[in-house]
C-alpha positions as a printed NumPy array, in Angstrom:
array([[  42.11 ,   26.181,  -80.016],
       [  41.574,   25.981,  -83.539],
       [  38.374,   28.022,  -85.63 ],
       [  37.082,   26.939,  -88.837],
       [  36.22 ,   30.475,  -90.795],
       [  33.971,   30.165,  -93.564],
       [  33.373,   33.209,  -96.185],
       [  30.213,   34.626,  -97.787],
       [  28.987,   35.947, -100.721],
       [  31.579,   38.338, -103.119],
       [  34.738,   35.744, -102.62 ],
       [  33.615,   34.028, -105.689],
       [  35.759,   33.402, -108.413],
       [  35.853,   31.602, -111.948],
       [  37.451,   28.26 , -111.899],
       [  36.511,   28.066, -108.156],
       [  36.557,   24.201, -107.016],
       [  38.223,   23.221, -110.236],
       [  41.62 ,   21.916, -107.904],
       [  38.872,   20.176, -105.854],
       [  37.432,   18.349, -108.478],
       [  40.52 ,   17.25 , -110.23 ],
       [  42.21 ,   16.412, -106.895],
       [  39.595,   14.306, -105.113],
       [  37.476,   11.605, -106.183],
       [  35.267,   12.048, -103.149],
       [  35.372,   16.017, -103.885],
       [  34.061,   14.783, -107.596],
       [  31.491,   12.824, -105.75 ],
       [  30.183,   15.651, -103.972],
       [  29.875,   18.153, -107.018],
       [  28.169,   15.341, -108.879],
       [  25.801,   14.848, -106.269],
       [  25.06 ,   18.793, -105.86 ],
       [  24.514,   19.191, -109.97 ],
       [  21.829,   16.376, -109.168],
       [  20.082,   18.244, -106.172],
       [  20.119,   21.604, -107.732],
       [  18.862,   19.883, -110.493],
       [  21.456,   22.183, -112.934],
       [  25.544,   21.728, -113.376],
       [  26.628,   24.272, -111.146],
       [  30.219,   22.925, -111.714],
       [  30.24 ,   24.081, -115.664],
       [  29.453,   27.294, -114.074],
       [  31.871,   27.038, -111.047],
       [  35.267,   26.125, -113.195],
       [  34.09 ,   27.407, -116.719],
       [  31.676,   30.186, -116.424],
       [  31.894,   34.271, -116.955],
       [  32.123,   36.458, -113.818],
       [  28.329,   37.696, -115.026],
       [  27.115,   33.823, -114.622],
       [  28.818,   33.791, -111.015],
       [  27.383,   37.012, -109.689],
       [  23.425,   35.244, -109.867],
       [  22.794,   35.328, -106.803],
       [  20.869,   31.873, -107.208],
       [  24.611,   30.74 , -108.391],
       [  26.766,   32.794, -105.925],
       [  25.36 ,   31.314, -102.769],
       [  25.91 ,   27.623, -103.798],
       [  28.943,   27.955, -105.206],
       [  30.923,   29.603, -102.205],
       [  28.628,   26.857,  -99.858],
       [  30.292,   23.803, -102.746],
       [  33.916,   25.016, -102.72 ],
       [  33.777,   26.099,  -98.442],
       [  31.937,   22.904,  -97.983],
       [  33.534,   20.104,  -99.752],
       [  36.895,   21.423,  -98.76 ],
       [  36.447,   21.051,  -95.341],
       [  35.346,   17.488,  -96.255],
       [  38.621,   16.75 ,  -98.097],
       [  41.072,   19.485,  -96.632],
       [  44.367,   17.22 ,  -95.024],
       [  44.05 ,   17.842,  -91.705],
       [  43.917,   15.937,  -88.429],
       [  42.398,   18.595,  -86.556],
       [  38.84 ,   18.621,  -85.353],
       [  37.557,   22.851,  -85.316],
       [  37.041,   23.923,  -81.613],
       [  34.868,   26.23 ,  -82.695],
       [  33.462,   27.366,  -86.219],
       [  31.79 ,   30.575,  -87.561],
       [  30.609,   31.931,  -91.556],
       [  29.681,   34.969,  -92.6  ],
       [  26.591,   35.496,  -93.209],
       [  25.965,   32.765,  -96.469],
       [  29.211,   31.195,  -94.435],
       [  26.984,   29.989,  -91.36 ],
       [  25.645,   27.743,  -93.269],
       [  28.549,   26.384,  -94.525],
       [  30.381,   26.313,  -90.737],
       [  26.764,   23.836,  -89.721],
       [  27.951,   21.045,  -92.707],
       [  31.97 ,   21.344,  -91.295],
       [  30.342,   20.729,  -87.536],
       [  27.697,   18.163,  -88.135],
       [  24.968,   20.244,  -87.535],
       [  23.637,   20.128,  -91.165],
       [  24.157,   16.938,  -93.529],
       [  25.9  ,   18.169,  -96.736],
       [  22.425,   17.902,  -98.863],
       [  20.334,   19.473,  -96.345],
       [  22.829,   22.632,  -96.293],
       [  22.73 ,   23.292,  -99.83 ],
       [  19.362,   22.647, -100.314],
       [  18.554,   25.773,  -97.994],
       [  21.512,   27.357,  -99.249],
       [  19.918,   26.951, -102.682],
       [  16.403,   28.223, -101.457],
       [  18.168,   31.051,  -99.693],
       [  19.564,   32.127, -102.413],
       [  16.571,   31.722, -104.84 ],
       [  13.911,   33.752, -101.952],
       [  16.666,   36.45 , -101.535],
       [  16.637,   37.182, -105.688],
       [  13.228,   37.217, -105.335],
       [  13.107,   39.856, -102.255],
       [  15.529,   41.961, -104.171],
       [  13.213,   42.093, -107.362],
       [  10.383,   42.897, -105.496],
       [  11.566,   46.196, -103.747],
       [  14.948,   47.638, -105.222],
       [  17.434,   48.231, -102.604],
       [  21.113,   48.55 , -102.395],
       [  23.754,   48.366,  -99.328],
       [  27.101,   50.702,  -98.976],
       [  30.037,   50.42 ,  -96.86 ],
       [  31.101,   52.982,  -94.491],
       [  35.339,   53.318,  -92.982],
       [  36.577,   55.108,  -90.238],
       [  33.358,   55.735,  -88.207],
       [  32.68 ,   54.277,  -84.9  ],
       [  29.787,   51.783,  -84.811],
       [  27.577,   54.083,  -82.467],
       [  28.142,   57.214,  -84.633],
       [  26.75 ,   55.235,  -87.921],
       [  24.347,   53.727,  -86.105],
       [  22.319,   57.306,  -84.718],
       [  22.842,   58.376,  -88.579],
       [  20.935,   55.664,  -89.973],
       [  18.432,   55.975,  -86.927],
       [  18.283,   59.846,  -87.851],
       [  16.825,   58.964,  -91.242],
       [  13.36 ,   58.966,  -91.717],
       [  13.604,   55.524,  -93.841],
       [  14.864,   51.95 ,  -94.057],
       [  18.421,   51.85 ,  -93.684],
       [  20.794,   49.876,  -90.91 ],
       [  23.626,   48.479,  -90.033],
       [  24.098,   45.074,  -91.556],
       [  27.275,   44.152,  -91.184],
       [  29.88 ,   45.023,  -88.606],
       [  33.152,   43.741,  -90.028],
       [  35.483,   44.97 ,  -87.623],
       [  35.928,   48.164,  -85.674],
       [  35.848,   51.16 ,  -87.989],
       [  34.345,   49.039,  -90.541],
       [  30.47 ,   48.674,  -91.151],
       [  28.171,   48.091,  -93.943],
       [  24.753,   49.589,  -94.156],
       [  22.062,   48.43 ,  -95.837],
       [  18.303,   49.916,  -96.805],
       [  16.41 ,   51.148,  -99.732],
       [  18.443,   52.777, -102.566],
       [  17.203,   56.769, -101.034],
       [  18.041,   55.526,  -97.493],
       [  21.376,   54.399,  -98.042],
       [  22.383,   57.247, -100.183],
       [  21.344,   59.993,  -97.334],
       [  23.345,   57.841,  -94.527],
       [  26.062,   57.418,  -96.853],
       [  26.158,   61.401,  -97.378],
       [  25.746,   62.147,  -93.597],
       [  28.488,   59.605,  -93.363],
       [  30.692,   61.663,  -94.961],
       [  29.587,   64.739,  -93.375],
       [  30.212,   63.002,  -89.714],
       [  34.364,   62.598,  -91.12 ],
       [  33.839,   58.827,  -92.725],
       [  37.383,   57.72 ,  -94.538],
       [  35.453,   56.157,  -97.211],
       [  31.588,   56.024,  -97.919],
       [  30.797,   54.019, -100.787],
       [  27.697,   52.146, -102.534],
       [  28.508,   48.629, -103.069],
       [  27.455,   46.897, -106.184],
       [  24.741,   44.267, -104.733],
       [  21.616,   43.332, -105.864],
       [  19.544,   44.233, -102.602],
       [  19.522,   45.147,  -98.875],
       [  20.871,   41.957,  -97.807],
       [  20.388,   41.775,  -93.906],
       [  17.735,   44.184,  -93.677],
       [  13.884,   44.265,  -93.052],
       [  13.534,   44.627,  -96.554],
       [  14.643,   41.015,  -96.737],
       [  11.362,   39.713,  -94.521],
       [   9.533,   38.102,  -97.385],
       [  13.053,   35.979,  -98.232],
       [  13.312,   35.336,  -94.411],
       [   9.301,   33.794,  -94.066],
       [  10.298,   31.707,  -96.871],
       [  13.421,   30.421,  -95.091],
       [  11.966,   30.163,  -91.919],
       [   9.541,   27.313,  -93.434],
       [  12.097,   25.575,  -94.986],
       [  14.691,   25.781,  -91.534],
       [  12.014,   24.37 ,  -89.975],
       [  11.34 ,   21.465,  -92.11 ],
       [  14.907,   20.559,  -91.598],
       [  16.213,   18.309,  -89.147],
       [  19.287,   19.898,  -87.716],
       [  22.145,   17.638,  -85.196],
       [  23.885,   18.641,  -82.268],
       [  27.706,   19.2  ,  -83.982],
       [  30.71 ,   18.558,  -82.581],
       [  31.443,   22.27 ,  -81.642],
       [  30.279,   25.248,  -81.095],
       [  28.948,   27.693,  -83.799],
       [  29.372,   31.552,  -83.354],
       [  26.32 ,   33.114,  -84.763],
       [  25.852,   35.798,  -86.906],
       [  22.855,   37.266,  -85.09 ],
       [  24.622,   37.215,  -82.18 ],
       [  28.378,   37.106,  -82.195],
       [  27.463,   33.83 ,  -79.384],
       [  28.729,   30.144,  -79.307],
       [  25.801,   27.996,  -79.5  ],
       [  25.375,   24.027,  -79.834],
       [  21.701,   23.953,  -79.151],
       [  20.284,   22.957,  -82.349],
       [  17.124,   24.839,  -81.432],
       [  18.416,   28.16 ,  -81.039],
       [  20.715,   27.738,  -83.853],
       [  17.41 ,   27.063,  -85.998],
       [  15.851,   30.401,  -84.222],
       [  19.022,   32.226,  -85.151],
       [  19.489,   31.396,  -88.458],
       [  16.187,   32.161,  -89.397],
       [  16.542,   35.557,  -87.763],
       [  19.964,   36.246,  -89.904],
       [  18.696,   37.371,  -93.35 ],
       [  16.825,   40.308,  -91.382],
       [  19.36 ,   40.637,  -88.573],
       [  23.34 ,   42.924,  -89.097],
       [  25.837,   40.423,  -89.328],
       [  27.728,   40.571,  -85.913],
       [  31.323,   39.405,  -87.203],
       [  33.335,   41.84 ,  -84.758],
       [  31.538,   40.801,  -81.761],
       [  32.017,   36.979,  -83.068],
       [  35.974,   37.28 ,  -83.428],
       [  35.658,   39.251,  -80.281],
       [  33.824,   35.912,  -78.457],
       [  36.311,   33.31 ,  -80.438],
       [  39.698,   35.647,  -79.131],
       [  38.294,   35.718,  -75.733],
       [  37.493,   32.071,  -75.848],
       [  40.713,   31.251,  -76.273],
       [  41.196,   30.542,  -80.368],
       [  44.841,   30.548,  -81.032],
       [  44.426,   29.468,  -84.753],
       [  42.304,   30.429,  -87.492],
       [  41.758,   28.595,  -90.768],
       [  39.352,   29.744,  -93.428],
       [  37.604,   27.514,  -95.512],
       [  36.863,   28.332,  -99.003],
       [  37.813,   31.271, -101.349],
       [  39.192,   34.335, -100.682],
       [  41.718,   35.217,  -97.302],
       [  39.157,   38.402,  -96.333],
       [  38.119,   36.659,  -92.915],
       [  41.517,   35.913,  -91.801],
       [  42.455,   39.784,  -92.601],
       [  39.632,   41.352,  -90.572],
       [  41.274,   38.692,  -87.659],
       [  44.781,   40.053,  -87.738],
       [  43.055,   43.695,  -87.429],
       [  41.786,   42.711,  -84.537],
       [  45.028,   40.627,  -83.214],
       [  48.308,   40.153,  -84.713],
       [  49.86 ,   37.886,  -83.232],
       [  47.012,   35.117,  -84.328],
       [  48.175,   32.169,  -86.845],
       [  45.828,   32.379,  -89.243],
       [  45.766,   30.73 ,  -92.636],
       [  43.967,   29.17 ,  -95.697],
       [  42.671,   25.839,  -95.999],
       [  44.431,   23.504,  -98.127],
       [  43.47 ,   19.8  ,  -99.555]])
């Protein structure tokens, strides 16, 4: 069984889709047509921009969604996904690859995503850090120990977790972190506390614009962020993703779900190889590899 692994924000890079565009007419199509709905020319960005014009948020999100996107549109390969899963911006990249989303509907609330999360982070200043060589439970009683917002937000793999809160919050879990034997406890440079309740202004905004959306039933199942599940229901994957931007990213329980469901290959979509390396910590033997067009 083959998975379709799409990445999420920080695999950006300049030049990113460039190959695309140059190799595909119908790629060129598609990056034409997104300049026109984002109503700016993400692409001069994209293949000709400075790492400081990439890191907008507002430009981030779209960008990973173009290049993840329109190469699983143009990628040479015969094989349908079995199953398909993104991390965290990624899910809605994995809903275009399985026909759950149309192409413009996707980056239209990738765009908005990204616009109402830029404007949650300006509102209340908040960070995120990254804590190795804990177990989950012991990082999860520190951040419940501290008498403000912080929580896990992303569970990578075992022994590898990111927490997320305001700026005070994260820095007292990250110091108890250490305290409690952590390999590494670090503050990550992000704009805000991305999968947080700090992000419930960005996730009302969403939620409005999920559910003005009109979402198919795809032609596999989706693993879910929120949940680490396979789901097809395009109802529940509408309640789900709305619940995301407030919700920990459950990758470790997703892999978990896709090994146990049998998965025997995994191909990630887009830039960067980071998905396929938190697979192989989890199982060796898996063929795992990058998408190509």
């Amino acid at each position: 069984m083959i998975a379709y692994l799409f990445p999420g924000q920080g695999a950006q890079y300049v030049g990113m889709g460039k190959e695309l565009y140059d190799n595909s007419s119908k790629a060129k199509d598609l990056f034409h047509k997104a300049n026109h709905i984002l109503k700016f020319n993400i692409t001069d960005i994209m293949f000709a921009g400075t790492e400081e014009d990439l890191k907008q948020t507002k430009v981030t999100q779209p960008a990973i969604f173009l290049h993840s996107v329109i190469l699983a549109k143009t990628m040479n390969n015969e094989f349908k996904p079995d199953m398909v899963a993104g991390h965290s911006l990624g899910e809605f990249s994995a809903l275009v690859a399985n026909g759950t989303l149309s192409f413009e509907d996707g980056l239209r609330l990738v765009a908005k995503r990204a616009e109402a999360m830029q404007k949650a982070c300006e509102t209340e200043p908040s960070t995120m850090a990254a804590i190795l060589g804990l177990e989950d439970d012991v990082v999860e009683n520190i951040c419940k120990s501290i008498d403000d917002v912080v929580i896990p937000a992303n569970y990578n793999s075992p022994g590898q977790l990111v927490i997320s809160g305001t700026i005070s919050g994260v820095e007292k879990a990250v110091e108890k972190c250490k305290d409690a034997g952590a390999k590494r406890a670090v503050m990550l440079k992000v704009g805000g506390a991305f999968h947080s309740p700090l992000m419930e202004p960005a996730r009302i905004e969403l939620a409005e614009a999920i559910n003005n959306t009109s979402f198919n039933l795809g032609i596999c199942p989706v693993y879910q962020n929120v949940t680490g599940q396979p789901v097809k229901d395009p109802e529940i994957i509408k309640t789900n993703l709305i619940s995301q931007l407030t919700s920990p990213v459950r990758w470790t329980q997703t892999m978990q779900n896709m090994l146990a469901d049998g998965v025997t290959e995994v191909i990630e979509v887009g830039p960067g190889k980071v998905l396929q390396g938190l697979f192989k910590k989890l199982d060796r033997q898996l063929v795992t590899r990058s998408a190509t067009l």
